[in-house]
Phi, psi and omega in degrees: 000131179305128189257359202269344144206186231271339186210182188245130161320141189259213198299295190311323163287354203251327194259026151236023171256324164331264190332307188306311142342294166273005177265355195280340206068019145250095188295344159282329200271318181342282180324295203277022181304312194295332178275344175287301176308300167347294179283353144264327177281331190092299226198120139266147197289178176256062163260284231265325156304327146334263162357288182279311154326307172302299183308302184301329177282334170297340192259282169216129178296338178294338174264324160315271167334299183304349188259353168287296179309301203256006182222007134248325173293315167314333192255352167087062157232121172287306228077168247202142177303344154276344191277351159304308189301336178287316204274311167320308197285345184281344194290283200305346179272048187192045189358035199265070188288313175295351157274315215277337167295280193303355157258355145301320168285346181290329185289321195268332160333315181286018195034042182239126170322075180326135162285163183255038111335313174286315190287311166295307172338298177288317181309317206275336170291321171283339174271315185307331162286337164113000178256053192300285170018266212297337191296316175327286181335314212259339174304324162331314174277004177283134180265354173205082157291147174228225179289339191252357134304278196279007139319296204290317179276359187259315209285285191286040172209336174269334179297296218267019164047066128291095163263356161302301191263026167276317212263335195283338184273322182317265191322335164303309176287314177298309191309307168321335190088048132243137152265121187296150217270192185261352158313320208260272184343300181310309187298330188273324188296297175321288180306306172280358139330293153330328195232057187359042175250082186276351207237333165295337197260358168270004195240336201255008164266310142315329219257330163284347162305297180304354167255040181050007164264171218250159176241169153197199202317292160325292200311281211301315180309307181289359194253337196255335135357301158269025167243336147266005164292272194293019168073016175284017213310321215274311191262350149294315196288328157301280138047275193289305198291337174291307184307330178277328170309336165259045231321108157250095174308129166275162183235223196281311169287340180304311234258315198284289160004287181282341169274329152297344192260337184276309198300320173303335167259026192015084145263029173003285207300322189261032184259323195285318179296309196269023112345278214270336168287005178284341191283324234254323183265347158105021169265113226249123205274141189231183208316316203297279245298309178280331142342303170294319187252352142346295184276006192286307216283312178301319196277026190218338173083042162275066210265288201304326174306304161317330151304305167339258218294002164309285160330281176344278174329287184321317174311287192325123143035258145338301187067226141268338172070050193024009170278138194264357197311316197303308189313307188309327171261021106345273173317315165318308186309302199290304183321292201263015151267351179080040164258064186299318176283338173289346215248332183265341181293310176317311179313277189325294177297357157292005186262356161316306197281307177215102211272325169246041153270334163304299178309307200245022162282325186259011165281305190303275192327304135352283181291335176294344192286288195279049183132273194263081186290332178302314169298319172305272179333316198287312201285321148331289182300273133038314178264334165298339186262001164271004178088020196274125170265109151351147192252171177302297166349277201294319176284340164323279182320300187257025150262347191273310186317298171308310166320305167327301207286305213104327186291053180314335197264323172287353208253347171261353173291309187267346139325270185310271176024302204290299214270339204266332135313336197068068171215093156276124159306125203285153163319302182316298151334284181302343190274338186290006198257299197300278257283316184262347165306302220281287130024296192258358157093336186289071201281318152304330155312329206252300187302342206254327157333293181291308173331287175317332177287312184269350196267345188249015173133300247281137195255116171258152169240171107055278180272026162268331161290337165308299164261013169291313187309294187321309182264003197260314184280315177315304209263048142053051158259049186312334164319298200296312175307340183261341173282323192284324181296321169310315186289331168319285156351288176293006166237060173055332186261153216254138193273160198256155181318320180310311177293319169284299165326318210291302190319308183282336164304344182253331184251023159281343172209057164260128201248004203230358192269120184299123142316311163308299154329287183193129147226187198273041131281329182278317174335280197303000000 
């Protein structure tokens, strides 16, 4: 042993030359610590064969292990259950799970207990593969699972959104006395959100306070989401008030949620109010927030409101953040009130901001005029692939353009397109769709359209119903023609002259049509 100085360094130094060593990245000088060690102890302890494990394994596991066989085992050192627990987290961050089986087995040969440490460790490898089963299976051998076991399974059944058995370990879990941490919570509060069970998921929220465990700001945000998913907004926005009585601040997203969720339920004013309570409570309103109600208030023909908060935005900070969206629903607005010249004036002065999504929306516009739809389309794709998002205006035009055309099938393509934007389409846009189905004789095409449309938002009006009818009494189908005047009707909208001719002319000489069934007194 080196006499050159009074006592021989101990473990704890030898384990920060180590660490130091391995944040350096140099894993050879690593090794050779053990020889160093040699020459003042004699034996290094498995502290320090610990230590120099751990490092190697972060590094390559392969080197790790050799370094298990042949410079601990070799020296008669087994190790100890961290030194498993090292070599299990290098198996499983390296998905080498079927080794990680076989050093579970290695373990308990030696008559040593895997700790459950060990046991998650492999658990959490097996739900990150997607292998919630076998994992299930193996919680059976365990003699003291705890919170991070049904953390890891609860988790990973909320992954592959199983909410039966998310929620049968949950009960399990309770029943043991763990409580799950609130990562783990949010995630099962989402999924039965999802599965439109809001209110089981406000009673599992209530129900982990009370059992001491702790929430925040995500959990309640996720709960109060899905209560504006079920148009519930009003018992989100309660919600909101609970969360601040136990205090849990809410924060920006709490606010943006809730303001989205009144504007889906066109609830303007109290989308506006709690707009101005974020200014008032010291919350900073941000790019989501005037995005969101910008577009709630326009798409409602709230335009000048929408100006407001255009300005607003425009003052702030914050800004657009270069995003065109707020504007597109400006236009949106001026579009579906039919103030087709404010919308085009508004487009032009937007070229300030974004001069060339201006450019080639008045490029779009141009070839649709004059015409040349094709041409319009190559300047389309052309602005999509530079990341540009359409405005109602460019898609309005080149679904009428195509329809023009006949290309019913390119003009329902930019249909979804349209609706896949948050850009719902005005009637006018969708009837040039039924109008040449209708045209083409293709009349199942033009109902299973309007089906599709209206199941996605979309409001038909008088004249969407018009040449569907119309052409359903030409080719003398009057059943079919009297279930779509029926379904018009049972939605309020009052049908146009065109429809009362097409209808009564047929069923003045129609001869085999059950009077019982309908006739032109029931008509009228």
């Amino acid at each position: 042993m080196p006499n050159s100085i009074g006592s021989p360094p101990g473990d704890d130094i030898f384990i920060t030359i180590i660490r130091g060593l391995g944040r350096a990245g140099m894993i050879r000088r690593v090794l050779k610590v053990v020889d160093l060690v040699y020459k003042f102890h004699g034996n290094p302890s498995l502290k320090i064969f610990n230590s120099i494990l751990d490092v190697l394994v972060k590094e390559d596991i392969d080197i790790a292990r050799e370094f298990y066989r042949k410079s601990m085992m070799e020296s008669g050192v087994e190790g100890d259950d961290y030194t498993f627990g090292i070599l299990m987290k290098g198996l499983c961050s390296t998905n080498r799970i079927g080794e990680g089986f076989k050093l579970l087995q290695l373990i308990k040969s030696r008559g040593v207990t895997p700790n459950t440490v060990i046991y998650n460790t492999l658990l959490h490898a097996l739900c990150r593969n997607g292998k919630i089963g076998r994992a299930r299976s193996l919680v059976n051998e365990m003699e003291e699972p705890n919170d991070v076991t049904f953390n890891i399974l609860i988790s990973g059944y909320c992954k592959e959104e199983n909410l039966v058995q998310a929620l049968v370990l949950l009960e399990k879990s309770f029943g043991m006395g763990f409580v799950p941490d609130v990562v783990t919570i949010t995630k099962v509060v989402e999924i039965l959100c999802n599965a439109d069970r809001v209110t089981e998921a406000a009673e599992l929220l209530e129900r982990v306070e009370g059992m001491g465990g702790s929430l925040d700001v995500v959990a309640y945000n996720t709960l109060i989401k899905g209560f504006c998913g079920a148009g519930k907004v009003k018992l989100g926005l309660h919600f909101l008030k609970q969360m601040e009585s136990k205090g849990h601040l809410p924060n920006v997203d709490t606010y943006n949620i809730l303001i989205s969720g009144f504007c889906e339920s066109r609830m303007l004013d109290l989308a506006l109010n709690l707009f101005n309570d974020m200014k008032t409570d010291g919350i900073k309103w941000n790019f989501i927030t005037f995005d969101t109600i910008i577009r709630g208030l326009c798409s409602e023909g709230r335009i000048e409101d929408g100006f407001s908060i255009l300005e607003l935005m425009e003052e702030s900070k914050e800004g657009s953040r270069g995003h065109i969206s707020p504007y597109n629903s400006i236009l949106y607005g001026l579009f579906k009130q039919n103030h087709c010249d404010e919308a085009a004036e508004f487009l032009i002065k937007m070229a300030k901001l974004f001069p060339r999504a201006v450019d080639r929306s008045l490029m779009i516009l141009e070839h649709c005029k004059e015409g040349t739809v094709e041409d319009a389309k190559r300047v389309y794709d052309q602005m999509i692939n530079e990341g540009g998002i359409p405005s109602i205006l460019v898609y309005d035009c080149l679904v009428h353009g195509f329809s023009q055309e006949g290309s019913v099938r390119e003009a329902v393509e930019l249909m979804n397109e349209m609706i896949a934007n948050n850009c719902f389409p005005v009637p006018s846009t969708f009837n040039a769709v039924i109008t040449e189905f209708c045209r083409q004789g293709k009349v199942e095409s033009a109902l299973k359209f309007m089906e599709d449309i209206t199941a996605r938002g979309c409001v038909p009006n008088t004249e969407t119903y018009s040449p569907l009818i119309d052409v359903l009494c030409r080719k003398e189908d009057l059943q079919k023609a009297l279930q779509v005047f029926i379904e018009m009707v049972g939605k309020g909208i009052l049908p146009d002259l065109l429809i009362w001719n097409s209808l009564l002319h047929n069923l003045s000489q129609e001869k085999h049509f059950s009077k019982k069934m309908f006739n032109i007194d029931d008509l009228l």
